[in-house]
C-alpha positions in Angstrom: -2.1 -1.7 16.6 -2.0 0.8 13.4 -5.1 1.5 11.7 -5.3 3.8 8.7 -8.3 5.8 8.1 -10.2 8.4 6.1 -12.1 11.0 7.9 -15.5 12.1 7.7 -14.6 15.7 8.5 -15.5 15.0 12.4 -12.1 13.6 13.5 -9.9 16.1 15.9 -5.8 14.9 16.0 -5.2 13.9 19.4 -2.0 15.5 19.2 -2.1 19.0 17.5 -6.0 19.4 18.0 -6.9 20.6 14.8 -10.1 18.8 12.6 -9.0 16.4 10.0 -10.9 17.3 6.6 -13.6 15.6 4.7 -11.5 12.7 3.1 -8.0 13.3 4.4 -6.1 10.4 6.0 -5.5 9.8 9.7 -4.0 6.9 11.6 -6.0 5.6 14.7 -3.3 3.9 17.3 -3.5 2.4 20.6 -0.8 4.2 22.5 0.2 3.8 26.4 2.6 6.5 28.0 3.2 7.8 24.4 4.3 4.1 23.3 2.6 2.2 20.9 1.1 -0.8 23.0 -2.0 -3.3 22.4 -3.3 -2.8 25.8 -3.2 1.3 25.6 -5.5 3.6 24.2 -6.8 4.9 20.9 -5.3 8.1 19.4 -6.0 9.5 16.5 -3.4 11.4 14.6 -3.7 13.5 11.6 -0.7 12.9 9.0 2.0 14.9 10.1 1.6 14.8 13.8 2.1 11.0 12.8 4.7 11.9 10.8 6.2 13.9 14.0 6.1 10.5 16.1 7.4 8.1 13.6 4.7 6.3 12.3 4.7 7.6 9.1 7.3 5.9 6.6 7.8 7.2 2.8 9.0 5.8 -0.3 9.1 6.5 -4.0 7.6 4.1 -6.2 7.5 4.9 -10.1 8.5 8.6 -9.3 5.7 9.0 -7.2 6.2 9.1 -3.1 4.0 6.9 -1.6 2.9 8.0 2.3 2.4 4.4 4.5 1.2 4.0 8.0 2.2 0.3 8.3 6.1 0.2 8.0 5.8 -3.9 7.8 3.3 -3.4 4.7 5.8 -1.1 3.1 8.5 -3.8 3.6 6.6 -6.6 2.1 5.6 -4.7 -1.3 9.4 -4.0 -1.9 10.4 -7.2 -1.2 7.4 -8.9 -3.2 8.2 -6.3 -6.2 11.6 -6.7 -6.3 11.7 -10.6 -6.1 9.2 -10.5 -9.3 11.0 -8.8 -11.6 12.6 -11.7 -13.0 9.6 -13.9 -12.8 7.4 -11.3 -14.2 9.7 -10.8 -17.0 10.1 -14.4 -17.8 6.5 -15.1 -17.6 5.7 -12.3 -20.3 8.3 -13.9 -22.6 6.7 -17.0 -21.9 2.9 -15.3 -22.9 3.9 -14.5 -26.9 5.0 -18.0 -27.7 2.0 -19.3 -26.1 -0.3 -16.8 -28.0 1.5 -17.9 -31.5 0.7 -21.4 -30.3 -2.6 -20.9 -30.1 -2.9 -18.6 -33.4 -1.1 -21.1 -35.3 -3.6 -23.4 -33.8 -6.4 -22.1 -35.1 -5.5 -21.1 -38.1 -4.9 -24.8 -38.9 -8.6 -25.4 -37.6 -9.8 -22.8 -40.3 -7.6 -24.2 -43.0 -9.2 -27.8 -42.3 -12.7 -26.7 -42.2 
């Protein structure tokens, strides 16, 4: 079990031992012989001591790297993202016609009254 987390400036890394500042991410993981298991327990890990044990995955999104504890999460947005770009697109062709519709619509309506 993954959870990410901001810190309230109390947090230590379970790892390197050093504080985790006011508002800096950490993941909290339930680890068992240094394995990530359901029934071991919860370690805290600032970001690059997670980095250093793999739970940290990276990608680049609109020029920007994005930093993700949840590798499965990371997955799913690309896929989702990548299967929309055709229906995205189609749908905003779709919204101008339907806008003129409407205008031309109600410009009748005013004409008429």
């Amino acid at each position: 079990m993954r959870i990410g987390s901001i810190s309230q400036g109390k947090t230590k890394c379970d790892s390197c031992g050093l504080a985790v500042p006011y508002a800096e991410r950490y993941l909290i993981v339930k680890e068992k012989d240094d394995i990530e298991n359901e029934e071991g327990e919860l370690r805290r890990y600032c970001v690059k001591c997670a980095r250093d044990r793999g739970y940290v995955r990276t990608r680049v999104e609109k020029g920007e790297t994005i930093v993700t504890f949840f590798p499965e999460a990371a997955k799913l947005i690309e896929t989702k993202t990548e299967g929309e770009g055709e229906g995205a697109q189609a749908e905003k062709e779709k919204v101008p016609g339907e806008r003129a519709e409407k205008e031309e619509a109600g410009d009748e309506q005013k004409d008429k009254g």
